[in-house]
MARSE-524748 format. One record per residue: x, y, z of N, C-alpha, C in turn. Coordinates in Angstrom, 3 decimals, decimal comma. Example, Ala and Ser with C-alpha at 12.3 -4.5 7.8 and 13.67 -1.06 7.14 Angstrom:
<rs>
        n.u        n.v        n.w       ca.u       ca.v       ca.w        c.u        c.v        c.w
     13,190     -5,690      7,800     12,300     -4,500      7,800     13,200     -3,300      7,800
     12,850     -2,250      7,080     13,670     -1,060      7,140     12,900      0,030      7,870
</rs>
This chain:
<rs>
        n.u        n.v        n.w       ca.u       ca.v       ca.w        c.u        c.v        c.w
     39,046     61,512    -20,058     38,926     61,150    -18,647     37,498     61,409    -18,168
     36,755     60,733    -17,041     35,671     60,840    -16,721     35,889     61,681    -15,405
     34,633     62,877    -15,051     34,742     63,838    -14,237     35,267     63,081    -13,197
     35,056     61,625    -12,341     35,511     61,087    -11,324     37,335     61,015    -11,535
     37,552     60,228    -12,588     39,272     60,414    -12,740     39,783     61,899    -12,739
     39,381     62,544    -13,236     39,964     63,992    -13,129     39,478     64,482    -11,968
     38,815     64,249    -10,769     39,112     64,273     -9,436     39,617     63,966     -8,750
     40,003     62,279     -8,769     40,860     61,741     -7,903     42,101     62,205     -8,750
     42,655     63,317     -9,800     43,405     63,464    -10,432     44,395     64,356    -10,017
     43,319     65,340     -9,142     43,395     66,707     -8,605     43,284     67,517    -10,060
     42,341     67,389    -10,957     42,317     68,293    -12,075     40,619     69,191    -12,138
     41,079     69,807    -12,752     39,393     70,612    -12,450     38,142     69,293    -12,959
     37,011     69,181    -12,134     36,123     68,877    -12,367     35,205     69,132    -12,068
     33,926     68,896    -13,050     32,615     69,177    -12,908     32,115     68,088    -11,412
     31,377     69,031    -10,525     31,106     68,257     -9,084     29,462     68,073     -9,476
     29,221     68,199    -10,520     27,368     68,124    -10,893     27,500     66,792    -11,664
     28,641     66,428    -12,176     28,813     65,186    -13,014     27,451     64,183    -12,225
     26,537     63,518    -13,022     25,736     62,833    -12,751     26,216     61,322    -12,008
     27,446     60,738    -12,331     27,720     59,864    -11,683     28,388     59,841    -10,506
     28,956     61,419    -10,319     29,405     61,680     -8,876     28,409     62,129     -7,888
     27,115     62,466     -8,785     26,190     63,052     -7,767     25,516     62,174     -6,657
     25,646     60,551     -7,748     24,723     59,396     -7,866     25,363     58,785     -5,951
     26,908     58,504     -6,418     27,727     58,370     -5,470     27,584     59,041     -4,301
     27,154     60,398     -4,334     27,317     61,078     -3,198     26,219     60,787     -2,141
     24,936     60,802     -3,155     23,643     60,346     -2,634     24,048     59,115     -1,974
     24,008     57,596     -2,720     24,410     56,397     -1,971     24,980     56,765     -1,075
     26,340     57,280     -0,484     26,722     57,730      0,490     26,473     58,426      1,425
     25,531     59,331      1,442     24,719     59,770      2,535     23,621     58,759      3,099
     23,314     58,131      2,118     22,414     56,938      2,661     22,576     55,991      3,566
     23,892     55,430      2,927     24,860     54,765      3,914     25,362     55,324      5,187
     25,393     56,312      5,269     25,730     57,536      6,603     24,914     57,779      7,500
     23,922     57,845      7,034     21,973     57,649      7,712     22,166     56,661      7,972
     22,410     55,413      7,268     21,855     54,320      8,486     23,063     53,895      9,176
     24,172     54,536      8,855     25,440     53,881      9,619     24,875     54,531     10,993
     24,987     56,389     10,730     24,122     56,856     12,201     23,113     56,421     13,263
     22,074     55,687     12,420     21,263     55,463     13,019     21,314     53,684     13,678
     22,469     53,358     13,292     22,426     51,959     14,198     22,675     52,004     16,003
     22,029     51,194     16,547     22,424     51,713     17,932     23,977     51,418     18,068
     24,277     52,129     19,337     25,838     52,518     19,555     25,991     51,357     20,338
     25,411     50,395     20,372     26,061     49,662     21,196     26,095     48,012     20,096
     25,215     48,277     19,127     25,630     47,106     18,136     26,790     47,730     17,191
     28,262     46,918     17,790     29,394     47,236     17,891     29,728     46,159     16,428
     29,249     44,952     16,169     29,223     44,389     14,973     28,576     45,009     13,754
     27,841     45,621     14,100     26,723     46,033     12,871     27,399     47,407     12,449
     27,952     48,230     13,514     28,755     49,390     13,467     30,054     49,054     12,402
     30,729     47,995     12,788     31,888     47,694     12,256     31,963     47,320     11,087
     30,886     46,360     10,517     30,098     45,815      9,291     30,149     47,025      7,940
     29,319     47,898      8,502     28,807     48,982      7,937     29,897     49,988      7,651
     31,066     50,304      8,151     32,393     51,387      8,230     32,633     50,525      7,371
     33,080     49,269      7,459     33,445     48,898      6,495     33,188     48,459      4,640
     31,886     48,634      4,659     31,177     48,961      3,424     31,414     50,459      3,166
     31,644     51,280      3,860     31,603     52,742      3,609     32,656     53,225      3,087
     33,841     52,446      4,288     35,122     53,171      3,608     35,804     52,281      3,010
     37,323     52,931      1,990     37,560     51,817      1,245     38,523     51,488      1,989
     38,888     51,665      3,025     40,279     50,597      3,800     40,048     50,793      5,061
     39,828     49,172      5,756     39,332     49,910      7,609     39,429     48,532      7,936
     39,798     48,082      9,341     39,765     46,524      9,763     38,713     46,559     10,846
     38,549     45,030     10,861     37,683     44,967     12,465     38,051     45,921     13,473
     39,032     46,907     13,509     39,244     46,960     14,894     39,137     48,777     14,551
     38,364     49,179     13,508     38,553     50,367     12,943     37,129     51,117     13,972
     36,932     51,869     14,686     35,957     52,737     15,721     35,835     53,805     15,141
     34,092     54,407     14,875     34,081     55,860     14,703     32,585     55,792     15,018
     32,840     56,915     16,450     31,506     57,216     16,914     30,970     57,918     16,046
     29,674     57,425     16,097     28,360     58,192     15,241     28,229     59,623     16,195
     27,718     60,707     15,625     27,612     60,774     14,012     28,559     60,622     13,015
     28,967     60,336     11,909     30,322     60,013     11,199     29,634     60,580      9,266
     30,200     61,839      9,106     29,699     61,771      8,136     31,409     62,000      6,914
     30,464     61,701      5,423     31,882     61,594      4,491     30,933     61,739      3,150
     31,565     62,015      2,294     31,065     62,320      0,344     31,295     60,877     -0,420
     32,191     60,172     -0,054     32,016     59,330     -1,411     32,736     58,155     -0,793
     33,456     58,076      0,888     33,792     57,066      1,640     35,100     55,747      1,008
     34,557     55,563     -0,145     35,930     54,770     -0,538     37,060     55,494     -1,250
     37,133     56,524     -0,604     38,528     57,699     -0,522     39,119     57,366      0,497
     38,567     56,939      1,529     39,047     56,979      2,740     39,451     55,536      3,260
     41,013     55,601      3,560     41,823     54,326      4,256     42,340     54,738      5,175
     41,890     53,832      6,268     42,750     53,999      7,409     43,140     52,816      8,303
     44,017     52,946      8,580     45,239     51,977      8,969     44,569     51,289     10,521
     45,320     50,502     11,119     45,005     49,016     12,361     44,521     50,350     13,237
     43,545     49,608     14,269     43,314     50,413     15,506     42,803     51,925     15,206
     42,400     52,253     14,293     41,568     53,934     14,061     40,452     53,935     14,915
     40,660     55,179     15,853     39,400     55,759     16,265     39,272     57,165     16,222
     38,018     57,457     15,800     37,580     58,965     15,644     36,040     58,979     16,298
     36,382     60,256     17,050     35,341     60,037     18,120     33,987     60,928     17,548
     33,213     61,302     18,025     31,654     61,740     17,527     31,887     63,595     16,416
     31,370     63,104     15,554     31,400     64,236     14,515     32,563     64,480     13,386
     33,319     63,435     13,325     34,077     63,009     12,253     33,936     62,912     11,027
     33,931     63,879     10,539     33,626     64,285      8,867     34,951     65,235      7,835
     34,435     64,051      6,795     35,763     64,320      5,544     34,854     64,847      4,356
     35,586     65,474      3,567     34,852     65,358      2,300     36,043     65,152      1,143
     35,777     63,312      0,982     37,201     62,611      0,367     36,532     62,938     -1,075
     36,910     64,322     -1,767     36,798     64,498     -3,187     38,480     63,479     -3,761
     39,475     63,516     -3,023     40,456     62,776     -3,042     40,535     62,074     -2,381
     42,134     61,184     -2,078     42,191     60,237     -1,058     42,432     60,800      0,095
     41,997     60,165      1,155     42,403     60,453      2,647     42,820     59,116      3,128
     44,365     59,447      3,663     45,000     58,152      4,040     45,705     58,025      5,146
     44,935     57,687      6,675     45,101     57,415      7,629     45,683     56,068      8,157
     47,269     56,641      9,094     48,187     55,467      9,101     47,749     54,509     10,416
     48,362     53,517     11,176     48,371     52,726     12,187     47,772     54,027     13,753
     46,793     53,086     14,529     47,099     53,793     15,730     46,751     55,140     15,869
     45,985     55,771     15,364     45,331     57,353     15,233     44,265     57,707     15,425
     44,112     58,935     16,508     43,122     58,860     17,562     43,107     60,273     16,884
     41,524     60,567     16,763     40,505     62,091     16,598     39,924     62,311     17,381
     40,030     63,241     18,121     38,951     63,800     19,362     37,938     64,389     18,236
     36,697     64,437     19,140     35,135     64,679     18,304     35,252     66,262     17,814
     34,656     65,941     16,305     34,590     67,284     15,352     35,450     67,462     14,545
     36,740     66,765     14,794     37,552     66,575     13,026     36,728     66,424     11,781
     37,165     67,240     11,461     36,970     67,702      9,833     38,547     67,719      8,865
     37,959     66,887      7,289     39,353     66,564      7,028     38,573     67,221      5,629
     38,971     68,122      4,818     38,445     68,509      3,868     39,799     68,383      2,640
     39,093     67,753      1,336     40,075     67,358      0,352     39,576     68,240     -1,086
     38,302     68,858     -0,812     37,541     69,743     -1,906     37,848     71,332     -2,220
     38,580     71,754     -2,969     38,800     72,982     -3,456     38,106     73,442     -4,409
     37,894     74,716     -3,937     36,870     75,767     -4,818     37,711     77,041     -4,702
     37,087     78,047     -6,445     37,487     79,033     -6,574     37,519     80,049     -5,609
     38,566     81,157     -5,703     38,071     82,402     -4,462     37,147     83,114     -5,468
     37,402     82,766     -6,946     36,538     83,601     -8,003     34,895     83,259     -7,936
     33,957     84,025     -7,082     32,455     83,823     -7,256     32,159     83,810     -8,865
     32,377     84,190    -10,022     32,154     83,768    -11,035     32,389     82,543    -11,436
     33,512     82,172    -10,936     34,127     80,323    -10,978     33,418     79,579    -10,725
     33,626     79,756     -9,002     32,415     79,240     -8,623     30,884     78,565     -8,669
     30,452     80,018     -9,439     28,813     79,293     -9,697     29,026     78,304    -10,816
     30,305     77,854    -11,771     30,506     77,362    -12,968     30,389     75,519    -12,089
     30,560     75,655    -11,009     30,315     73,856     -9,914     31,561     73,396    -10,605
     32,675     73,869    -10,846     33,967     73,337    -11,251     34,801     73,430     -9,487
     35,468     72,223     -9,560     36,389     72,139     -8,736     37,360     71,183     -8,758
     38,622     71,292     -7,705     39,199     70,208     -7,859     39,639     69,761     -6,199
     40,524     68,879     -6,116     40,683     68,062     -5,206     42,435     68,054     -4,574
     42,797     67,918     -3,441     44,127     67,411     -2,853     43,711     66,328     -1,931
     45,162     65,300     -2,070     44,780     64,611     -0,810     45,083     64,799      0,573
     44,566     64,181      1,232     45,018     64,195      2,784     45,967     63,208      3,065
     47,286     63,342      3,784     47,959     62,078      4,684     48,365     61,904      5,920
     47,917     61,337      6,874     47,568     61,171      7,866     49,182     59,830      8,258
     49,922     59,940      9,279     50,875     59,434      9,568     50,320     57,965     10,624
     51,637     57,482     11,078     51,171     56,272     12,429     51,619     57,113     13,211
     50,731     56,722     14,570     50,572     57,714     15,415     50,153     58,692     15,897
     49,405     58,897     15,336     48,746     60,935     15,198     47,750     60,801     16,127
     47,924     61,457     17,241     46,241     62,280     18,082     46,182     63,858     17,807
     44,932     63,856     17,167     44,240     64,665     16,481     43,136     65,294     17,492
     43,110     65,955     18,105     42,560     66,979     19,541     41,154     67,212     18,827
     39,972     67,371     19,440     38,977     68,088     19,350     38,930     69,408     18,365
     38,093     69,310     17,644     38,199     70,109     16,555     38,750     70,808     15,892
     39,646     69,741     15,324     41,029     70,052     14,465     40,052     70,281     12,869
     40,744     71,037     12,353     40,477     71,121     10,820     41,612     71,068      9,619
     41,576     69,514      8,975     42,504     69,737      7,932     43,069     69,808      6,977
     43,316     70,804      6,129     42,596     71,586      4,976     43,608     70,581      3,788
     43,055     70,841      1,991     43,371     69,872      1,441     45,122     70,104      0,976
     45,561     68,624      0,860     46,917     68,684      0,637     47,773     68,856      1,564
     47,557     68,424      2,517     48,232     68,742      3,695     48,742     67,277      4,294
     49,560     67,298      4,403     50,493     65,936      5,364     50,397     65,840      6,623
     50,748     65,182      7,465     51,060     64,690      8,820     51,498     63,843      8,987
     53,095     64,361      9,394     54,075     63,065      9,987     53,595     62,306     10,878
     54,574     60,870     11,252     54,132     60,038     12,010     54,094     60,620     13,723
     53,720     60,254     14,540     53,864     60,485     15,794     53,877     62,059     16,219
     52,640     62,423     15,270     52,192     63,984     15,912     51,039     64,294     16,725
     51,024     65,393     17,483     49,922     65,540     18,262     49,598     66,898     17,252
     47,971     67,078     16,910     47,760     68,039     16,928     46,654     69,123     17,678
     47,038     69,981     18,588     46,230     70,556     19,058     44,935     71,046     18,968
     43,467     70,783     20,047     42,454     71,074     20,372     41,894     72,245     19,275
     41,064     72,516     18,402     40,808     73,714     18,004     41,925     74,114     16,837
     42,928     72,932     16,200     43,380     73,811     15,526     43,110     73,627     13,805
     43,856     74,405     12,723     43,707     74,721     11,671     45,135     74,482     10,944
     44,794     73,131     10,507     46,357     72,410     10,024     46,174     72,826      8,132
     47,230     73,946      8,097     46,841     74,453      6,568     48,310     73,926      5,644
     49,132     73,321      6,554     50,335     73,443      5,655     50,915     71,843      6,384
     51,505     71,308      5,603     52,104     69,847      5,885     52,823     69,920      7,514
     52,949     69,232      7,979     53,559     68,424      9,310     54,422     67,727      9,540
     55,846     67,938      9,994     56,954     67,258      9,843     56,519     65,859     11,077
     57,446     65,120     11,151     57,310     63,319     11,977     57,345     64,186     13,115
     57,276     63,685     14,856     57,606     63,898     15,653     57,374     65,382     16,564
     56,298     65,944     16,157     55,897     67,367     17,406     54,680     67,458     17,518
     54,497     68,386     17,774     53,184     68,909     18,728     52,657     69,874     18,306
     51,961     70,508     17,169     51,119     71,565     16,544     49,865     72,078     17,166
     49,701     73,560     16,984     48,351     73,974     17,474     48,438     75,148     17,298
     46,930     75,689     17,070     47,240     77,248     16,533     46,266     77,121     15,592
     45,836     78,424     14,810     45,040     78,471     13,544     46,014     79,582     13,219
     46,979     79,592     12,120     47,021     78,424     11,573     47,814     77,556     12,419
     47,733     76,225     12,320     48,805     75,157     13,205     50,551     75,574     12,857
     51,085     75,643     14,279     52,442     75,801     14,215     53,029     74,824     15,113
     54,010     74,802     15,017     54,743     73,699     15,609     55,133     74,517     17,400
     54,541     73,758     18,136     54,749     74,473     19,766     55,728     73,375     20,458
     56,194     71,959     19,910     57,077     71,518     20,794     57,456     70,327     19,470
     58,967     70,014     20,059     59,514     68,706     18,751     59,333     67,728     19,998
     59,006     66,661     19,329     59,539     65,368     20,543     60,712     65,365     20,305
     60,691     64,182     21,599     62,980     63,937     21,639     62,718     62,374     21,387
</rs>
């Protein structure tokens, strides 16, 4: 297997692998100038998300700044908007459903590293994915950590720290995120 398949594998991989490094670079590049287009060329904005990520339609919105690692990890479903400071790091997939709104500063992290500092300096890691439901508003600086789910039609609260999956239908918030109300 090549260090990229044994990432999107969730199996340990080397993150120095030369062809993931190559990727990462292009992708910041692409991130620079996605940033730097003006905010009001709304075609050129849309153009460009869509070279970046690997699943997004015309009607897909993400205020700049918008940053991500390797971008065609990332699908997201009709009508996505994520508002200013929206950053993933899709070592896996991140898969965002219909209709899902991020208040600014979501962070969706899919990259795992050792607690072992000897491990560590070895640049071995591996990956979970993210899943993102239809429906989801995602509050101002939510953080959500890898392998973690989210049912359809959840809110998750301002500030919080979503460490463990999300059933369909409530209202989470908290670090860590807990469930504070079910819908009816």
């Amino acid at each position: 297997m090549t260090e990229r398949e044994k990432m999107l594998a969730g199996e340990i991989y080397d993150a120095c692998d030369a062809e993931l490094l190559e990727d990462l670079n292009r992708v910041k590049v692409l991130c620079q100038q996605y940033n730097n287009l003006l905010p009001t060329d709304f075609e050129a904005r849309n153009k460009m998300i869509r070279e970046i990520l690997g699943q997004a339609d015309e009607d897909t919105f993400i205020n700049q700044p918008f940053y991500c690692d390797y971008g065609k990890h990332i699908r997201v479903g009709k009508r996505f908007f994520a508002n200013f400071g929206f950053t993933v790091l899709d070592e896996a997939y991140v898969t965002i459903g219909d209709d899902c709104f991020l208040g600014p500063g979501v962070h969706i992290y899919c990259a795992c590293h050792s607690t072992d500092p000897r491990e560590r300096k070895t640049r071995q890691e591996w990956a979970k994915p993210v899943t993102i439901g239809n429906d989801v508003w995602i509050g101002g600086n939510v953080t959500i950590l890898p392998g973690v789910t989210i049912g359809d039609n959840c809110t998750i609260g301002a500030g919080s720290v979503v460490t463990h999956d999300i059933p369909n239908d409530v209202v989470v918030a908290g670090n860590p995120a807990k469930i504070i109300n079910a819908k009816k």
